[in-house]
C-alpha positions as CSV (number, residue, x, y, z in Angstrom):
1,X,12.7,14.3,7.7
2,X,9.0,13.6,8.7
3,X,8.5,17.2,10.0
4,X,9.9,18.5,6.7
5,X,7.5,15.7,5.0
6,X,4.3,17.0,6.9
7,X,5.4,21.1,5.9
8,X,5.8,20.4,2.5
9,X,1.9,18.9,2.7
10,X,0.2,21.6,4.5
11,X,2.3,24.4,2.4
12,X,1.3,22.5,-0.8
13,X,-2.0,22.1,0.3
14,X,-2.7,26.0,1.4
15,X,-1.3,26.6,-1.9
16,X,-3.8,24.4,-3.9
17,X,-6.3,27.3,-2.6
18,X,-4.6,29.8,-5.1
19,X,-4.5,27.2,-7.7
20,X,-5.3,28.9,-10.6
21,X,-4.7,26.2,-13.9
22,X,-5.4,22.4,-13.7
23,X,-1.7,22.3,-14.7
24,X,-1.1,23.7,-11.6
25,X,-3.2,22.1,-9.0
26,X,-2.1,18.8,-10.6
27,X,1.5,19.8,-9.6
28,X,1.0,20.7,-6.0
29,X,-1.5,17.5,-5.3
30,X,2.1,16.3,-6.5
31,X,4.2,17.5,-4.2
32,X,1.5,16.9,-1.6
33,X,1.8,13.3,-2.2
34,X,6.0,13.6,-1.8
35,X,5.4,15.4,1.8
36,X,2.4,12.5,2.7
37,X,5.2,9.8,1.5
38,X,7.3,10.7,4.4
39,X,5.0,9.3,7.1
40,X,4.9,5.6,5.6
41,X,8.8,5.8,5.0
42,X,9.6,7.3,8.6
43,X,7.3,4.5,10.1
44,X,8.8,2.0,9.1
45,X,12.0,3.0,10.0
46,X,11.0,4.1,13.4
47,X,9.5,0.5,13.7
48,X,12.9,-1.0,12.6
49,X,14.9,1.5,15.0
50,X,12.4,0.4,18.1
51,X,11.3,-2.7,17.5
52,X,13.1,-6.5,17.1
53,X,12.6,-8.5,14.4
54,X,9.4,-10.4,15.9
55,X,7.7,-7.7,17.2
56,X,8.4,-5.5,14.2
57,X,6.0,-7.5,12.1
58,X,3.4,-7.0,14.9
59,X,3.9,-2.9,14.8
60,X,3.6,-3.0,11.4
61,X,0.1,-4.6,11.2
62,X,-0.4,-0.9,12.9
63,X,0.6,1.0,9.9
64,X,-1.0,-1.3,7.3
65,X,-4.1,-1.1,9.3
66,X,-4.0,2.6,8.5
67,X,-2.9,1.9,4.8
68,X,-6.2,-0.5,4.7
69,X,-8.6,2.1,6.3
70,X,-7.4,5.6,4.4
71,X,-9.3,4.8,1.1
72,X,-12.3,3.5,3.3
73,X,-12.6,6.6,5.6
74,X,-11.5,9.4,3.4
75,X,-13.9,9.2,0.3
76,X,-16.4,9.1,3.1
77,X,-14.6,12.6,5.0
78,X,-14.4,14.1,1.7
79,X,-17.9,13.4,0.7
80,X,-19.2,15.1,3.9
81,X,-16.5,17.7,3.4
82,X,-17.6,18.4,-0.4
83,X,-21.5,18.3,0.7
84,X,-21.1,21.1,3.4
85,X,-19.3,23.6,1.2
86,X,-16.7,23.1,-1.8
87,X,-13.4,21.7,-2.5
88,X,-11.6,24.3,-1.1
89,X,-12.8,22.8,2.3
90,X,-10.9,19.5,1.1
91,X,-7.7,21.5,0.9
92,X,-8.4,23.9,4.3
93,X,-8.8,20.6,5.9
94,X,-6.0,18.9,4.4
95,X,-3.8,21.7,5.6
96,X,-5.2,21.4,9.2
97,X,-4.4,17.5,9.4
98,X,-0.7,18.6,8.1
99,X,-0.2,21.2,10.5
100,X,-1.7,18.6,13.5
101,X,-0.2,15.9,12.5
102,X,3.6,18.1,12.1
103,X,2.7,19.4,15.8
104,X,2.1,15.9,17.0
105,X,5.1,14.4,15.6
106,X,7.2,17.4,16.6
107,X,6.0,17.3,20.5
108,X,5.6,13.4,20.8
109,X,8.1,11.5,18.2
110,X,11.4,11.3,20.1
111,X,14.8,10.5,17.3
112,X,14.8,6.7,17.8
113,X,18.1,6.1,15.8
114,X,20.6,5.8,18.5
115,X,23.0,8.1,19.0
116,X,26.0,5.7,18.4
117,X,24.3,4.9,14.9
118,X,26.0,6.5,11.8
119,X,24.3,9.3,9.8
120,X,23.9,8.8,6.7
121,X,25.1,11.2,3.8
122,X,24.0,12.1,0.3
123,X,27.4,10.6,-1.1
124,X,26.3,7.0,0.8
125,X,23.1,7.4,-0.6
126,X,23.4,5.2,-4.2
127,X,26.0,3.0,-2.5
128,X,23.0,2.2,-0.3
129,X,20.7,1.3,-3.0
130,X,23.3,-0.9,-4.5
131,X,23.7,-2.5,-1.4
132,X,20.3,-3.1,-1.0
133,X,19.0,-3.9,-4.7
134,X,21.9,-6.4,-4.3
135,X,20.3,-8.4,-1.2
136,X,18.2,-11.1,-2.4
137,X,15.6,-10.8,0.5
138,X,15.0,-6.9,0.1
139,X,14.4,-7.5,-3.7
140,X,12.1,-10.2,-2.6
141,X,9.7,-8.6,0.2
142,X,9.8,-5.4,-1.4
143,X,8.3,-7.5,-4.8
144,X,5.9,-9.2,-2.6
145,X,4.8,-6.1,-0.8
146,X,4.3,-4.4,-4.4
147,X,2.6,-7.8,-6.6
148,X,0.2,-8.6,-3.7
149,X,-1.4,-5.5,-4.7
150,X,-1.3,-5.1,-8.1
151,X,-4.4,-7.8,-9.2
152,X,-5.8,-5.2,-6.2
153,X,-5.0,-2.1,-8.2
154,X,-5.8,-3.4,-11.8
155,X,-9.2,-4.3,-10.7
156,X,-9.9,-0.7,-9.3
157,X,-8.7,0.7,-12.3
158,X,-11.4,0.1,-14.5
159,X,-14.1,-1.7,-11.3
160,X,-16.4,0.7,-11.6
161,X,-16.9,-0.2,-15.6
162,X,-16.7,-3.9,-14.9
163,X,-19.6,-3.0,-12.8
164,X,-21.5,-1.9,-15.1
165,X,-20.3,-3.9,-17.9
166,X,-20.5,-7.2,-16.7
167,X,-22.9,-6.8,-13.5
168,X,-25.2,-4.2,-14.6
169,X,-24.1,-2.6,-10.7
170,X,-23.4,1.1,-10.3
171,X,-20.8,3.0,-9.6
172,X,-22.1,3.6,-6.4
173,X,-22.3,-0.1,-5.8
174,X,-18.8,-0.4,-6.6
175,X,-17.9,1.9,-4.2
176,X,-19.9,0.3,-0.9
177,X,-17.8,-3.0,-2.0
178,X,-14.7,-1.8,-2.5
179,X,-15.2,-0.5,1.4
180,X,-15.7,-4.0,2.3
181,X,-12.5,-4.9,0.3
182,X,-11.1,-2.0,2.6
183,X,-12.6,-3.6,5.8
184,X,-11.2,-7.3,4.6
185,X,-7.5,-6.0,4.3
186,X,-7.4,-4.3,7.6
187,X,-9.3,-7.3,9.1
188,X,-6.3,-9.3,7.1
189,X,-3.9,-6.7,9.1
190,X,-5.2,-7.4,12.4
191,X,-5.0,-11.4,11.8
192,X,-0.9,-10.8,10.8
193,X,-0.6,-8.5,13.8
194,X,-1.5,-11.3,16.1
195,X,0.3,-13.9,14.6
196,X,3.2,-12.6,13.5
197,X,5.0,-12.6,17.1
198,X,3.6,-15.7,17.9
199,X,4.9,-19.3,17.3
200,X,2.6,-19.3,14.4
201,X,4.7,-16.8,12.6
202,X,7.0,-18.8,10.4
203,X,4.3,-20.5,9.1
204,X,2.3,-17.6,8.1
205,X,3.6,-15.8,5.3
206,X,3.8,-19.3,3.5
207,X,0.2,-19.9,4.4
208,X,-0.5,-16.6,3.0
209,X,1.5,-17.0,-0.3
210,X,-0.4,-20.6,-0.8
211,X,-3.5,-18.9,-0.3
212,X,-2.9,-15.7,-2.7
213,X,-1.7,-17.9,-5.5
214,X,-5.0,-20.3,-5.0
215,X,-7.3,-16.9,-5.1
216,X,-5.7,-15.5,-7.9
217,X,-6.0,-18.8,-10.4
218,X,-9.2,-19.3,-9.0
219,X,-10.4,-15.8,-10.4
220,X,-9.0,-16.6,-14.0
221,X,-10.2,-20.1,-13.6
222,X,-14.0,-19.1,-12.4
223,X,-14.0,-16.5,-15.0
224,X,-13.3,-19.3,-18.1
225,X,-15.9,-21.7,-16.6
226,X,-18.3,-19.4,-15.8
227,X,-18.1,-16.0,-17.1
228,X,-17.7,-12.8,-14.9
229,X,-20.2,-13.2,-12.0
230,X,-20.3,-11.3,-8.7
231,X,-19.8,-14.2,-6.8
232,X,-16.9,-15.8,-8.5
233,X,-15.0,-12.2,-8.9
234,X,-15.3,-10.8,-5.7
235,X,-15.4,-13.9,-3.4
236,X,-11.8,-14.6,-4.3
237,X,-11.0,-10.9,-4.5
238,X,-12.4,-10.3,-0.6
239,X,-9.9,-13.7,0.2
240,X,-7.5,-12.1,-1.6
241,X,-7.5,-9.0,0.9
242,X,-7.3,-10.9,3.9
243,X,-4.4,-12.5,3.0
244,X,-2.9,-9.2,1.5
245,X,-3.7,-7.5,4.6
246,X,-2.0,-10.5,6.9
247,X,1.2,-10.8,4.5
248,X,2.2,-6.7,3.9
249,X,3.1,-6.3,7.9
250,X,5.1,-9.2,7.3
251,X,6.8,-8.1,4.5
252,X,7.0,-4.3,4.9
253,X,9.1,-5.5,8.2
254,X,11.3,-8.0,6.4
255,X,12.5,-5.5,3.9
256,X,13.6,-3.3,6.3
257,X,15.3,-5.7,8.6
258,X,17.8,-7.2,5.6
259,X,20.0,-4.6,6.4
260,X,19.7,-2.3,9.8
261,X,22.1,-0.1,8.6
262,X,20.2,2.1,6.0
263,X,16.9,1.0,7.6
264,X,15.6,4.7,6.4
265,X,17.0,4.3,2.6
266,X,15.3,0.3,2.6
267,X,11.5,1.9,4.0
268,X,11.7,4.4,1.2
269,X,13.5,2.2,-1.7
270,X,10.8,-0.5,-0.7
271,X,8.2,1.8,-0.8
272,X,9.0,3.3,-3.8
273,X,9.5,0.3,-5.7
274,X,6.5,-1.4,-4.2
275,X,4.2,1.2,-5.2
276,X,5.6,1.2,-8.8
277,X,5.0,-2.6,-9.1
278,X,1.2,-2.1,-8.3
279,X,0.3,1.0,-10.2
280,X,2.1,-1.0,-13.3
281,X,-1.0,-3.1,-13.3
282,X,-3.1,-0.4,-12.7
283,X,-1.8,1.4,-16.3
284,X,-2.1,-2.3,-17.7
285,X,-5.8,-2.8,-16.8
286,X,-6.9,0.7,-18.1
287,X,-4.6,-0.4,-21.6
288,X,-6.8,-4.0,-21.6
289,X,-10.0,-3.7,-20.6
290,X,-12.4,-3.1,-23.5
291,X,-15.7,-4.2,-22.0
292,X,-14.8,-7.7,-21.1
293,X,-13.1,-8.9,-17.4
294,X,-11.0,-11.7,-18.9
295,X,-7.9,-9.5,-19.5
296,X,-8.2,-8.1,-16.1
297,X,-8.9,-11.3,-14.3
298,X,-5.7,-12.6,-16.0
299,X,-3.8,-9.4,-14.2
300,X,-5.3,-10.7,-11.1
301,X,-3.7,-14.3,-11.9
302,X,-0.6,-12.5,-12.9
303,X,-0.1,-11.0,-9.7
304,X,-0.7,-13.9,-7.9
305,X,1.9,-15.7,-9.6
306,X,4.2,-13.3,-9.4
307,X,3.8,-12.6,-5.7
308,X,4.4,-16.4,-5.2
309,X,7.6,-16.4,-7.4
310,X,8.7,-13.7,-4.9
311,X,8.3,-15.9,-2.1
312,X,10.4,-18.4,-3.4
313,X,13.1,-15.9,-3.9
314,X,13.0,-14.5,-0.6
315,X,12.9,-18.4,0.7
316,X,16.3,-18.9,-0.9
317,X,17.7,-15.9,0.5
């Protein structure tokens, strides 16, 4: 699946060379985005097939690490990129990662699913999501994994306004921060990585629930005290990360681990539906925002609240 994954990126991006319409190119960065998918989905379950419980968490910190750094490192690649000759050297190089990355996984990645374990089939397929959107501690982590970004993704939705707006910062200002936000939630991913296999770990995702909740009201609260300030906005907001960055190894494991079985079909349900949750609040933030942070720094709350209500579920499980 992965190798077909990383084909369907390189073909889609050698074709975005021919693109001809906007119509088009908006369709294959589409379909490039379906064959990328694959490597987040195949990691996890990978992680599942290799790994116990315990030391799943700890691989995972791995992949959110990478999560964390992508939107750090590659607006910096592609500026260099984009500097150095046009934006068909964005796609040339997109399709050389694809192709290296598909070569890699094709000499190195050995099939970790055991050869005892049973294959699944397209008929099983939507018995496995009812089996899974049935178990209370799927539905749980894959809601955490999703909320604990979205106050995230409804602030980067409209950041570089509330910039300017209410800071009187640029864009390009926005944009140096927003790499420290980066640098926090992989810092976060590093602190869950070594705690998560420790005799720490049962006490760290509801440190890190505490924590997010606290943040977010603190955001909504600063902003009715005080107004929108730099300090009281992205203070919380760099927090915030950390504890994102510690809690999505965590959960990203636990959703896959509810049910071994279809550990494949959870990574990419999960996924799916985590992804949704958090770009809901980023179409909510751009419907909101009019020029003033309040709306958005009630998102931020929202999530928070939210995220912790999904804690309790998956506590009950």
């Amino acid at each position: 699946m992965i190798l077909i994954g990383f084909a369907l990126y390189t073909l889609a991006s050698v074709t975005c060379l021919l693109s001809s319409s906007l119509t088009s190119l908006m369709l294959l960065r589409v379909i490039q985005a379906v064959g990328a998918s694959t490597g987040t989905v195949v990691a996890r379950a990978v992680i599942r097939d290799s790994f116990a419980a315990a030391e799943g968490a700890k691989a995972m910190s791995w992949v959110t690490i990478g999560l964390g750094a992508a939107p750090v490192v590659a607006p910096i690649i592609g500026g260099v990129v984009l500097l150095s000759g046009s934006s068909d050297g964005l796609f040339i190089c997109m399709a050389a990662l694809g192709a290296t990355l598909g070569l890699l996984v094709f000499l190195k990645l050995p099939e970790t699913l055991g050869t005892d374990a049973p294959r699944p089939a397209w008929g099983s397929l939507f018995s496995s999501y009812a089996r899974l959107l049935g178990n209370r501690g799927f539905v749980g982590y894959t809601a955490i994994y999703g909320l604990v970004q979205g106050g995230f993704f409804a602030f980067l939705a409209v950041g570089a306004a509330v910039f300017a707006d209410s800071f009187a910062l640029s864009p390009t200002a926005f944009g140096l921060i927003w790499g420290f936000m980066g640098v926090a939630y992989v810092l976060g991913a590093l602190i869950g990585g070594r705690l998560a296999s420790g005799s720490r770990r049962p006490a760290l995702l509801p440190i890190c629930m505490i924590t997010t909740l606290t943040l977010g009201l603190s955001v909504a609260a600063f902003d009715f005290l005080l107004g929108a300030q730099p300090a009281t906005v992205l203070l919380p907001l760099f927090l915030m990360m950390i504890a994102a960055g510690c809690t999505t190894p965590m959960v990203m494991a636990g959703a896959v681990y509810q049910l071994p079985d279809v550990a494949g079909t959870a990574a990419g349900l999960s996924s799916a539906m985590g992804m949704t949750l958090g770009g809901a609040f980023t179409i909510a933030a751009g419907s909101v925002y009019r020029g003033d942070f309040t709306p958005i720094a009630h998102l931020i709350a929202l999530s928070a609240i939210l995220t912790f209500a999904s804690w309790l579920i998956v506590r009950r499980a």
